[in-house]
N, CA, C and O atoms as a GROMACS GRO file, in nm:
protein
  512
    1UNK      N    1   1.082   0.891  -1.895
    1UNK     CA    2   0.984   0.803  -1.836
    1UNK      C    3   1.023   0.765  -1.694
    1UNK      O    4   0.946   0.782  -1.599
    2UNK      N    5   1.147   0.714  -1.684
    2UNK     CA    6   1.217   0.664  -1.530
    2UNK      C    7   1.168   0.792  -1.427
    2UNK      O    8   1.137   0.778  -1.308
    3UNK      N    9   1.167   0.929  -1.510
    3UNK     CA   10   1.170   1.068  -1.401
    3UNK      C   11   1.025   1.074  -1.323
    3UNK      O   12   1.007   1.107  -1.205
    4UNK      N   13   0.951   1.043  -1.392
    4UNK     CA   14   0.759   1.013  -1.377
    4UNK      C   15   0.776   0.877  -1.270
    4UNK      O   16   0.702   0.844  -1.178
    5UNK      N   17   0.862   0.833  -1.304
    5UNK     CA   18   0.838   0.715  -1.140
    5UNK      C   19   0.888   0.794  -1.017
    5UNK      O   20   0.814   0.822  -0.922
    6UNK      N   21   0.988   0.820  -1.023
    6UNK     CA   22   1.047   0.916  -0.911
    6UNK      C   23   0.960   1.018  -0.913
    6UNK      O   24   0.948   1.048  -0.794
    7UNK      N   25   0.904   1.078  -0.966
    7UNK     CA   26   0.784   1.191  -0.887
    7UNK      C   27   0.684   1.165  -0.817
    7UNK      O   28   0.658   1.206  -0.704
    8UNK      N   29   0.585   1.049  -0.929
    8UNK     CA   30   0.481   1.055  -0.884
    8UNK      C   31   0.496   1.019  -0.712
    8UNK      O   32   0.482   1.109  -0.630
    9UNK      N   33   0.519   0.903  -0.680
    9UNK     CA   34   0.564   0.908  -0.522
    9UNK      C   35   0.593   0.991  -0.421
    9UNK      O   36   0.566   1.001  -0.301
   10UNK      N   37   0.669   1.058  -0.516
   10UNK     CA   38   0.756   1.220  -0.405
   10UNK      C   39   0.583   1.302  -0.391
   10UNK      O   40   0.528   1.325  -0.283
   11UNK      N   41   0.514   1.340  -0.552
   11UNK     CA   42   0.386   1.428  -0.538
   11UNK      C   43   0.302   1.355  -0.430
   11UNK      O   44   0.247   1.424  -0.344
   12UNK      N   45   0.289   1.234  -0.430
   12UNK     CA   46   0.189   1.154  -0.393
   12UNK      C   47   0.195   1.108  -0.216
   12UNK      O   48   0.114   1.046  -0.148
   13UNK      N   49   0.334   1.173  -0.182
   13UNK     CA   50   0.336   1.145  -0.012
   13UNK      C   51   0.385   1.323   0.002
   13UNK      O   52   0.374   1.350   0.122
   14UNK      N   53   0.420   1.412  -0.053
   14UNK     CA   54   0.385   1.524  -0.027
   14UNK      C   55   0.209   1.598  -0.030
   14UNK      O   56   0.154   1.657   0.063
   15UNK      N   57   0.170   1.579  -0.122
   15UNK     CA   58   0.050   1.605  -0.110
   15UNK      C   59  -0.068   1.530   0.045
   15UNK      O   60  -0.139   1.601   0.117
   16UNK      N   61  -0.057   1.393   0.056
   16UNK     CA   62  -0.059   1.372   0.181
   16UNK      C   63   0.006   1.400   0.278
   16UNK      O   64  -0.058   1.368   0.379
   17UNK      N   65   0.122   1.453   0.308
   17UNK     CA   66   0.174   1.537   0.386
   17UNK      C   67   0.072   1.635   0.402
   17UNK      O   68   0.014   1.642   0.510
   18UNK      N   69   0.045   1.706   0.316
   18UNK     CA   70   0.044   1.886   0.343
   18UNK      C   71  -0.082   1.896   0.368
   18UNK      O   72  -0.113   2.007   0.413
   19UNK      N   73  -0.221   1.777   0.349
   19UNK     CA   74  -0.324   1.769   0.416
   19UNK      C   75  -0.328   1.716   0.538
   19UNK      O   76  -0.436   1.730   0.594
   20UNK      N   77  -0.220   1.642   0.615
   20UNK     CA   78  -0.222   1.566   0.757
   20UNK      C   79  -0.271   1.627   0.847
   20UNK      O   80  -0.302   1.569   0.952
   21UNK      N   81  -0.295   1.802   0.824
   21UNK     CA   82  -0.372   1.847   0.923
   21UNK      C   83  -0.502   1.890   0.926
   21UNK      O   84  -0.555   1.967   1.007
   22UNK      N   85  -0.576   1.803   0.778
   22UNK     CA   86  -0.672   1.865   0.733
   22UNK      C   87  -0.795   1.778   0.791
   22UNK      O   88  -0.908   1.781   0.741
   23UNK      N   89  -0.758   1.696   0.907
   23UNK     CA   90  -0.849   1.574   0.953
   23UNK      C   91  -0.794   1.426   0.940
   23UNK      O   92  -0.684   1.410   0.887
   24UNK      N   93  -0.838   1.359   0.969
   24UNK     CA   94  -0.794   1.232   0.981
   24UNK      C   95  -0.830   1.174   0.829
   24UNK      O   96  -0.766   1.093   0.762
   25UNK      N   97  -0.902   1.215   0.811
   25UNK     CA   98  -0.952   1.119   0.646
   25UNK      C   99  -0.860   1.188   0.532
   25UNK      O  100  -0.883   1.149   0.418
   26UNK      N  101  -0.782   1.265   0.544
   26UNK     CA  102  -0.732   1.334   0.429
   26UNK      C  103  -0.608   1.220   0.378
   26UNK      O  104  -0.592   1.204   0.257
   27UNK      N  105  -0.539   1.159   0.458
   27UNK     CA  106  -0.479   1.091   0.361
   27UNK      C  107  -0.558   0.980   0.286
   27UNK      O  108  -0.518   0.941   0.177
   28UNK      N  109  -0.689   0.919   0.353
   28UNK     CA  110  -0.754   0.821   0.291
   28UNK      C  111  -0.834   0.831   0.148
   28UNK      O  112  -0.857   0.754   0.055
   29UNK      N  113  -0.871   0.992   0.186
   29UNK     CA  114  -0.940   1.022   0.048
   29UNK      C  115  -0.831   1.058  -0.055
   29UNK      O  116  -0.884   1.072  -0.165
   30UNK      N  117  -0.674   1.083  -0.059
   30UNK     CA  118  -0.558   1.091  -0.163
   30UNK      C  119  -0.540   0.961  -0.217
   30UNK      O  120  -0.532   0.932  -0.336
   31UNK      N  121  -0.534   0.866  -0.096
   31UNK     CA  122  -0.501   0.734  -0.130
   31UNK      C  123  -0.607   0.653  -0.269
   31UNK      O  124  -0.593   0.598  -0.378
   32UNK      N  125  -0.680   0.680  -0.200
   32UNK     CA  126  -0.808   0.649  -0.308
   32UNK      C  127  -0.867   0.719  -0.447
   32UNK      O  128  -0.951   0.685  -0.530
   33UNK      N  129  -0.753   0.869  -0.424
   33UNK     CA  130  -0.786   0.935  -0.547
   33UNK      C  131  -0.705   0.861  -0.615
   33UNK      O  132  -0.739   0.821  -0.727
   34UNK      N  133  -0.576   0.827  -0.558
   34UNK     CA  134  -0.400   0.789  -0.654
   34UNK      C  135  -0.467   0.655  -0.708
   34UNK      O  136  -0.449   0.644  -0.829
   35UNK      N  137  -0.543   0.544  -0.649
   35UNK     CA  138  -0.547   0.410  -0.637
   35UNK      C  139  -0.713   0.394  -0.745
   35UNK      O  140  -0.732   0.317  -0.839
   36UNK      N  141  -0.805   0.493  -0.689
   36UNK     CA  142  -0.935   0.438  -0.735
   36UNK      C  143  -1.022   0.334  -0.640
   36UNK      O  144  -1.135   0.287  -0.652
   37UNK      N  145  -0.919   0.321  -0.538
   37UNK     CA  146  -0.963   0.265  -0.417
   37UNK      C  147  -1.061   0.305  -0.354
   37UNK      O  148  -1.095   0.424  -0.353
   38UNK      N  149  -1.143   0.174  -0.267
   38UNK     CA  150  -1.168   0.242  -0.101
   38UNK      C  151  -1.087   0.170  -0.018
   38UNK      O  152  -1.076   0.047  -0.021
   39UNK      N  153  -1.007   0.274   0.086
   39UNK     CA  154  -0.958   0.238   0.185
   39UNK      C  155  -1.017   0.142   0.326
   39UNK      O  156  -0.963   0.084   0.421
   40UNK      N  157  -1.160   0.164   0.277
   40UNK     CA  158  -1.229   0.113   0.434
   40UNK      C  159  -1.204  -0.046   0.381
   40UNK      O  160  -1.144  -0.138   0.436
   41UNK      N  161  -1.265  -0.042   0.268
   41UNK     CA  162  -1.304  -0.167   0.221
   41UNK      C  163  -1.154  -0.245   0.165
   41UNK      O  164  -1.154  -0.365   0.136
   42UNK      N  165  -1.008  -0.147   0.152
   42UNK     CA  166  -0.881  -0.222   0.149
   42UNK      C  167  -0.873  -0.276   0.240
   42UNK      O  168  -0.852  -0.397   0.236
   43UNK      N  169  -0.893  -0.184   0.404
   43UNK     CA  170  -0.851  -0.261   0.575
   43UNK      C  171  -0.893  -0.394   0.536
   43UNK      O  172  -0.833  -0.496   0.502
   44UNK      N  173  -1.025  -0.359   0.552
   44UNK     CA  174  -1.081  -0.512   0.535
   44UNK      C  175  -1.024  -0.599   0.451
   44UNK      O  176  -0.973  -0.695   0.509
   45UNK      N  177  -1.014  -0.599   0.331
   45UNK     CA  178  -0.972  -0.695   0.261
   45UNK      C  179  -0.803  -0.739   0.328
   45UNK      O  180  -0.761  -0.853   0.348
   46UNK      N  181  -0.762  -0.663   0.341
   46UNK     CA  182  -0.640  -0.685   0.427
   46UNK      C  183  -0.634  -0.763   0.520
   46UNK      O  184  -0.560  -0.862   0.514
   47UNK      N  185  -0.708  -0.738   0.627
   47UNK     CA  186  -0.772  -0.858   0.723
   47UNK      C  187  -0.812  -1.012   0.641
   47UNK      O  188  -0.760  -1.122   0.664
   48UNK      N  189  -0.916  -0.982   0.541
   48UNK     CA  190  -0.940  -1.090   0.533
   48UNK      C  191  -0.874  -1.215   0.418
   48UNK      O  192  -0.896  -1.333   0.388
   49UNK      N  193  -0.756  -1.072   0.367
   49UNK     CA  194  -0.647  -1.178   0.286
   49UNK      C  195  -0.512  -1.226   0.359
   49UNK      O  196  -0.411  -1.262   0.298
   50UNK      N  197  -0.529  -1.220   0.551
   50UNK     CA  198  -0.451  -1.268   0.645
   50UNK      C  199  -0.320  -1.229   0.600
   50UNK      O  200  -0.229  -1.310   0.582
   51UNK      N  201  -0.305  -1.075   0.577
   51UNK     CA  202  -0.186  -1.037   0.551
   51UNK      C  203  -0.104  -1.000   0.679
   51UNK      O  204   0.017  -0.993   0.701
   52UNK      N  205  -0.257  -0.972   0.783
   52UNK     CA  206  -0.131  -0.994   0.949
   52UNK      C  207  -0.071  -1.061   1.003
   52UNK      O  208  -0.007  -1.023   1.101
   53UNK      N  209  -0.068  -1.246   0.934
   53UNK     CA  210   0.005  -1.322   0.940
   53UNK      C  211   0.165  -1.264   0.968
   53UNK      O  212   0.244  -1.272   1.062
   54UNK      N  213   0.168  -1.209   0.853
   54UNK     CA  214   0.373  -1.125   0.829
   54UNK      C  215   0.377  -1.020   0.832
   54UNK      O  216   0.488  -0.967   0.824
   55UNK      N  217   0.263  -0.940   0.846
   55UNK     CA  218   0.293  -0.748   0.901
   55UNK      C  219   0.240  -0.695   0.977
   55UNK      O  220   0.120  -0.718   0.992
   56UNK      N  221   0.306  -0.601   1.057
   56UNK     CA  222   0.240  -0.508   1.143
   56UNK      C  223   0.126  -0.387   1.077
   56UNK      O  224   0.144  -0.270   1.044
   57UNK      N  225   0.043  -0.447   1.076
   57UNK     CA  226  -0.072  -0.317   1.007
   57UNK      C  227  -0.170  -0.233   1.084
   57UNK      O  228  -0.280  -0.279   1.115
   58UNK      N  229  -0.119  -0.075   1.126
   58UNK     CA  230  -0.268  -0.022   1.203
   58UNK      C  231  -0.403  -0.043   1.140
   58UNK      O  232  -0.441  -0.026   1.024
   59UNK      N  233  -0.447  -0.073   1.216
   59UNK     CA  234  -0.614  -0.098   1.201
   59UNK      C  235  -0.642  -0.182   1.129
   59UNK      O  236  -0.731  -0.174   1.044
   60UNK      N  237  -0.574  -0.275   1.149
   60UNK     CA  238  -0.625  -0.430   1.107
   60UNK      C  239  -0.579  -0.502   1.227
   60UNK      O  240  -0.464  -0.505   1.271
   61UNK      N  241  -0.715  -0.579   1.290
   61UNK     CA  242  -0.732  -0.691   1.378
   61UNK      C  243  -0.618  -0.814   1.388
   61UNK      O  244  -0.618  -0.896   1.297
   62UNK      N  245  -0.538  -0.823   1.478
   62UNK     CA  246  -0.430  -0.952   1.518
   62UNK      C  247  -0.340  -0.922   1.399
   62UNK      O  248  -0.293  -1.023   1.348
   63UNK      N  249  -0.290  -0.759   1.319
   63UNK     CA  250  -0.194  -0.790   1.232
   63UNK      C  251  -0.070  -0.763   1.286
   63UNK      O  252  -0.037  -0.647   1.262
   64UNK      N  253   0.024  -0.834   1.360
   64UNK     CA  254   0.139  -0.844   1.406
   64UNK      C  255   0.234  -0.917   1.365
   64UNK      O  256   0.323  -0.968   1.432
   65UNK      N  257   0.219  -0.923   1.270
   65UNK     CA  258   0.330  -1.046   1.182
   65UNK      C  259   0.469  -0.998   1.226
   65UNK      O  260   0.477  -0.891   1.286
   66UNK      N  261   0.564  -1.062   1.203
   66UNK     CA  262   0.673  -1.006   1.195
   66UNK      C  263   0.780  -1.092   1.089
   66UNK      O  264   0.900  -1.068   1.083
   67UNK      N  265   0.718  -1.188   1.014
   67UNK     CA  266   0.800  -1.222   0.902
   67UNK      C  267   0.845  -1.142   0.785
   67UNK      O  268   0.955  -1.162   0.733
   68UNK      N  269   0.756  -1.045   0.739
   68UNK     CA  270   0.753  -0.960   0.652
   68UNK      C  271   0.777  -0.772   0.724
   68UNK      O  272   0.768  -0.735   0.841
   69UNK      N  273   0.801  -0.706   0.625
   69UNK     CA  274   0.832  -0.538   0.692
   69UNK      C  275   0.704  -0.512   0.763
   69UNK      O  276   0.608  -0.587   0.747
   70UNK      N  277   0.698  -0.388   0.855
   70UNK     CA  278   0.602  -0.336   0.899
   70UNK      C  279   0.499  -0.232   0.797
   70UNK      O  280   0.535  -0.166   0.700
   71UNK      N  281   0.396  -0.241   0.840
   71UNK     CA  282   0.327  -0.151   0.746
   71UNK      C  283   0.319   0.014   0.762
   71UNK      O  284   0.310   0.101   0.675
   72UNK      N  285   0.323   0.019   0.856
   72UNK     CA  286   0.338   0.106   0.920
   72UNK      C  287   0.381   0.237   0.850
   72UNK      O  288   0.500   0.225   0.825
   73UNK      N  289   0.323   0.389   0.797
   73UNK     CA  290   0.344   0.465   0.793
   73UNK      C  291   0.393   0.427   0.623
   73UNK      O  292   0.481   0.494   0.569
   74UNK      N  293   0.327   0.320   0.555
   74UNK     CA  294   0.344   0.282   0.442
   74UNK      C  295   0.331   0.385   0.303
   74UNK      O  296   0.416   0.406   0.216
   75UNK      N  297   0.201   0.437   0.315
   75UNK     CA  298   0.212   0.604   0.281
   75UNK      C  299   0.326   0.717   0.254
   75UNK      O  300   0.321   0.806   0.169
   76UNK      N  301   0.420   0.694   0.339
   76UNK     CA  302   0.569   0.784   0.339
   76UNK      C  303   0.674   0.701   0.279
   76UNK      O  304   0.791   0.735   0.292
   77UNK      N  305   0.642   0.599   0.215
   77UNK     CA  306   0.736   0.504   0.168
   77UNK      C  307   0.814   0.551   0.027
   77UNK      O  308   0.791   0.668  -0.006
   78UNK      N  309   0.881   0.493  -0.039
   78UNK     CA  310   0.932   0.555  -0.152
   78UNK      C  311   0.914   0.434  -0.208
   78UNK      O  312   0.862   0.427  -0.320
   79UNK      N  313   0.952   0.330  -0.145
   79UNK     CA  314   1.001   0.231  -0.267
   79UNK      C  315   0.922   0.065  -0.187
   79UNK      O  316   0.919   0.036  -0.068
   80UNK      N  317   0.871  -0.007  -0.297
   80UNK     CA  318   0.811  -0.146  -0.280
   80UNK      C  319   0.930  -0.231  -0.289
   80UNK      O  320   1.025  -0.233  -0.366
   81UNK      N  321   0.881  -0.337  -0.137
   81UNK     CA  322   1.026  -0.445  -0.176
   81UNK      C  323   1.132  -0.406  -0.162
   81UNK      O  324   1.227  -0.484  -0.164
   82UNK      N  325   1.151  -0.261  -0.144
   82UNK     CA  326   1.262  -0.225  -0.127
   82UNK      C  327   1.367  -0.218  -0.245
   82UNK      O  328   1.489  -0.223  -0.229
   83UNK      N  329   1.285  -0.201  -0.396
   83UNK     CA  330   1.359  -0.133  -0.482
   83UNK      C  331   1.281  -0.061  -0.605
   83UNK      O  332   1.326   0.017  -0.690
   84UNK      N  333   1.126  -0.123  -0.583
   84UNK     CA  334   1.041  -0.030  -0.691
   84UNK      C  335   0.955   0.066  -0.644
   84UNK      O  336   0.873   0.058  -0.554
   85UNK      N  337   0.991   0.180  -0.734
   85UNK     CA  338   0.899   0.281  -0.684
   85UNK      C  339   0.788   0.283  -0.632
   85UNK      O  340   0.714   0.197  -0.678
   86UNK      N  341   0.739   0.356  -0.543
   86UNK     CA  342   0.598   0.335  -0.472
   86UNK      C  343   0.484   0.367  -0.529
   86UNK      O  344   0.398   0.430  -0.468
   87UNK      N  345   0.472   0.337  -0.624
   87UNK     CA  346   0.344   0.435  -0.736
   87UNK      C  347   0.228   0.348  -0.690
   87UNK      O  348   0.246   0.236  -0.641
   88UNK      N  349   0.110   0.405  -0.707
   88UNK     CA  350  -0.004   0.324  -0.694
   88UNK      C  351  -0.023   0.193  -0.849
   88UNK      O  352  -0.080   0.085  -0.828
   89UNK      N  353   0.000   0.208  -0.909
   89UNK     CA  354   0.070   0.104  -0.996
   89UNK      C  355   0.133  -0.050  -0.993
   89UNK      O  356   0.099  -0.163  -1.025
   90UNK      N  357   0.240   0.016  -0.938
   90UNK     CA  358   0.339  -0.042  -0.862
   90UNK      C  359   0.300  -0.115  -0.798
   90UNK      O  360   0.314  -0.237  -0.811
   91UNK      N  361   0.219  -0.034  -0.677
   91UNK     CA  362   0.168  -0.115  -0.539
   91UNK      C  363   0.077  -0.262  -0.595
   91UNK      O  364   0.081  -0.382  -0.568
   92UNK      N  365   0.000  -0.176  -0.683
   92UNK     CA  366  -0.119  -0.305  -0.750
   92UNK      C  367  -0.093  -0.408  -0.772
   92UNK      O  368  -0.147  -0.509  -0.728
   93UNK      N  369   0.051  -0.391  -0.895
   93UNK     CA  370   0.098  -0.502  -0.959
   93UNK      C  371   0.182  -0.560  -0.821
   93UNK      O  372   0.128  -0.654  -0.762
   94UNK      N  373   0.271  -0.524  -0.783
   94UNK     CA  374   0.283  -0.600  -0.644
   94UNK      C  375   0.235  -0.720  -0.549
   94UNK      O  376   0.281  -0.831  -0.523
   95UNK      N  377   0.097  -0.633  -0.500
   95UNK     CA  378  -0.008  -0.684  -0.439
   95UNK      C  379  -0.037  -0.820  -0.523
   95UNK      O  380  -0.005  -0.927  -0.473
   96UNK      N  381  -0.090  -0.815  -0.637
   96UNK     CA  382  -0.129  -0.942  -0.719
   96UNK      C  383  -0.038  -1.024  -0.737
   96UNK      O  384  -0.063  -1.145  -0.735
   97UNK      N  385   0.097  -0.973  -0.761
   97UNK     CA  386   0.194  -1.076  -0.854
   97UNK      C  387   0.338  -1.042  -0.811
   97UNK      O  388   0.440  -1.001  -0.866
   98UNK      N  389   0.306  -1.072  -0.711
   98UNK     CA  390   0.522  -1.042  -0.653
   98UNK      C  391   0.618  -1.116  -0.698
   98UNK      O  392   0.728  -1.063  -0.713
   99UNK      N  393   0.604  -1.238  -0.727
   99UNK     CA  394   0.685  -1.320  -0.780
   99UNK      C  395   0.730  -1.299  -0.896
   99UNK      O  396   0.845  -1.324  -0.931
  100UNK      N  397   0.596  -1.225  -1.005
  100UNK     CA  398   0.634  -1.205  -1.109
  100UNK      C  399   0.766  -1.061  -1.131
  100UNK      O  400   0.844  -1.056  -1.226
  101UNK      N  401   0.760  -0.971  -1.031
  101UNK     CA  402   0.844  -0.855  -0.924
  101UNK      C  403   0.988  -0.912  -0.938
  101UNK      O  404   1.095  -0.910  -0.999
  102UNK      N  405   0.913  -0.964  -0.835
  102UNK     CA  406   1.070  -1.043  -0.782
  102UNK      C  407   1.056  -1.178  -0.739
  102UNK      O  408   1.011  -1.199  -0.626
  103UNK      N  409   1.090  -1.275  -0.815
  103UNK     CA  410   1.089  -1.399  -0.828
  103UNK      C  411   1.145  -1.508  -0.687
  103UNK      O  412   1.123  -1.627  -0.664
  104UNK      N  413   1.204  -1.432  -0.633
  104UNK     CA  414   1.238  -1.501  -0.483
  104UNK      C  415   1.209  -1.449  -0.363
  104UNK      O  416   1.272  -1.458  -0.258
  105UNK      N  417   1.082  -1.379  -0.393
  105UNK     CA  418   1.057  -1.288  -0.296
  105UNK      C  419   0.991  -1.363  -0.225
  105UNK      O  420   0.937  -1.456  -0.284
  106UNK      N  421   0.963  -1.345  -0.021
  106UNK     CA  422   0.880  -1.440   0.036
  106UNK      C  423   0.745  -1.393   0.052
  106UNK      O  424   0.672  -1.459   0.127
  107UNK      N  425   0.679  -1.254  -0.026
  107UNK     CA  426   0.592  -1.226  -0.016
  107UNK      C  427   0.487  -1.319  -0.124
  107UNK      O  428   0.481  -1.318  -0.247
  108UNK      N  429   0.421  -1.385  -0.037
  108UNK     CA  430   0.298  -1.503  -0.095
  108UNK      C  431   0.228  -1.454  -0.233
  108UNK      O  432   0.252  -1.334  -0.250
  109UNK      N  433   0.160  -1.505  -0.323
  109UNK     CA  434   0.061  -1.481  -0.414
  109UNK      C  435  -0.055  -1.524  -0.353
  109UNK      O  436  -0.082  -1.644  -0.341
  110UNK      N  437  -0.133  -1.424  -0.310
  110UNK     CA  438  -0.264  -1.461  -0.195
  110UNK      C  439  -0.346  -1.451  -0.308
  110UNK      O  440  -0.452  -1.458  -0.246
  111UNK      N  441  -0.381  -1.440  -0.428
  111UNK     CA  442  -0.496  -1.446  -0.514
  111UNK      C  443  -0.580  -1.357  -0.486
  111UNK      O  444  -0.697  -1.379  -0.453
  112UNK      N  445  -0.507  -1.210  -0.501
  112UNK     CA  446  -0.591  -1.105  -0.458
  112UNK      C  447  -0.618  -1.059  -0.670
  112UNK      O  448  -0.547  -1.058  -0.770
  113UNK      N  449  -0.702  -1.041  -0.649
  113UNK     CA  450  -0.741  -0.960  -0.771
  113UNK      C  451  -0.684  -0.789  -0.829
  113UNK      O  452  -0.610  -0.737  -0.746
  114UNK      N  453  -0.704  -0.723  -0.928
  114UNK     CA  454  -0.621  -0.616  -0.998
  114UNK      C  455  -0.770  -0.503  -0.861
  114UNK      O  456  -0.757  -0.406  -0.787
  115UNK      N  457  -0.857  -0.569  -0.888
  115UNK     CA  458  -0.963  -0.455  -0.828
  115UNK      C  459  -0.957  -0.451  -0.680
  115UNK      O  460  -0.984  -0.350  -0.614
  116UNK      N  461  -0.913  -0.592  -0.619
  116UNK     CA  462  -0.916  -0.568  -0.465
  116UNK      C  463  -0.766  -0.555  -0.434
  116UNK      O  464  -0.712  -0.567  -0.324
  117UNK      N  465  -0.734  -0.540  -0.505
  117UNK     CA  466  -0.556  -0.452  -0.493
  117UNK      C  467  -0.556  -0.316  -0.471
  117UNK      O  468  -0.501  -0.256  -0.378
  118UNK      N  469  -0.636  -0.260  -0.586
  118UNK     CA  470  -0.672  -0.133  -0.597
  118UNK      C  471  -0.686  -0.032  -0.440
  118UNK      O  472  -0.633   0.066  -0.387
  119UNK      N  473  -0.824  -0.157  -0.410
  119UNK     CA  474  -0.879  -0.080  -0.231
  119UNK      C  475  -0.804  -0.140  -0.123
  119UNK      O  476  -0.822  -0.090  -0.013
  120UNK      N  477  -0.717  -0.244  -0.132
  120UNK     CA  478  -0.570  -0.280  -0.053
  120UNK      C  479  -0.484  -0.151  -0.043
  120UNK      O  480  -0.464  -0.093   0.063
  121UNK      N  481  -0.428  -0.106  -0.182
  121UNK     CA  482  -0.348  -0.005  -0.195
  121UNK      C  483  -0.382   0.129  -0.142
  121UNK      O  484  -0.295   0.192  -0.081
  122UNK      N  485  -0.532   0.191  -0.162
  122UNK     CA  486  -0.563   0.280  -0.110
  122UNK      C  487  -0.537   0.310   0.054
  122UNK      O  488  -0.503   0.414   0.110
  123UNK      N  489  -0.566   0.178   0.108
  123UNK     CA  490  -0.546   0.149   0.249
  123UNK      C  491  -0.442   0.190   0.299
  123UNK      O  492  -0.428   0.274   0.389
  124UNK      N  493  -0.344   0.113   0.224
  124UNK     CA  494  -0.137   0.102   0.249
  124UNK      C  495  -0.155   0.254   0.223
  124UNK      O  496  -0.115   0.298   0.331
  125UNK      N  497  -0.190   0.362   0.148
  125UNK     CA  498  -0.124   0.470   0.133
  125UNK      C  499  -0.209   0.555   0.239
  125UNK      O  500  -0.159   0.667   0.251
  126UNK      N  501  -0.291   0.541   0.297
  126UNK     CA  502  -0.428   0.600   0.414
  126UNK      C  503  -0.291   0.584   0.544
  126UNK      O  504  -0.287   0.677   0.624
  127UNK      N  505  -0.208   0.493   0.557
  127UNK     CA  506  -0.094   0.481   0.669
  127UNK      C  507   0.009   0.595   0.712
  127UNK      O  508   0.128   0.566   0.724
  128UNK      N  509  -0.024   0.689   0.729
  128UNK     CA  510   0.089   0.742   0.722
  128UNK      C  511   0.138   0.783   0.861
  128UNK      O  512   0.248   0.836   0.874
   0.00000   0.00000   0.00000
């Protein structure tokens, strides 16, 4: 079971890899296959759950935070928090419930929902 966490991630930023030259939308439409997401409608929600408060996020309006990591190229990531795998899963439960994650973590519980996580996540993985 542990081996299926370590893949899916590795499949899931190789496969967006190997379309990066297939147009600009190709990682957005992977992201959203992995997630069930929409990416347009994650940006946004991103914006409007003032997550640029604490991160640097392309294509979201005034997101320059710098309390929290950059978003940046989030897509090529391996690991959430910096110790759980990057699965679209992962990302979800994250997104909603970090504390429940990691209990001293300074990433907020913004009262994002399991569904607008979903098109959040699609977004984060559209970064690459």
């Amino acid at each position: 079971m542990k081996a299926k966490a370590w893949i899916a991630p590795s499949l899931l930023a190789a496969a967006i890899l190997g379309l990066s030259g297939c147009g600009e939308n190709a990682a957005a439409v992977l992201g959203e296959q992995a997630t069930g997401g929409d990416a347009q409608l994650g940006r946004k929600l991103t914006f409007r759950h003032d997550c640029g408060s604490c991160h640097i996020i392309p294509g979201v309006a005034a997101a320059n935070g710098t309390v929290g990591p950059t978003l940046e190229r989030f897509g090529r990531r391996g690991y959430i928090a910096g110790a759980l795998p990057n699965t679209p899963e992962n990302l979800v439960e994250w997104i909603v419930e970090p504390h429940r994650i990691r209990p001293n973590s300074g990433m907020p519980d913004l009262g994002v929902s399991p569904d607008q996580a979903r098109h959040m996540a699609a977004y984060l993985y559209s970064l690459q």
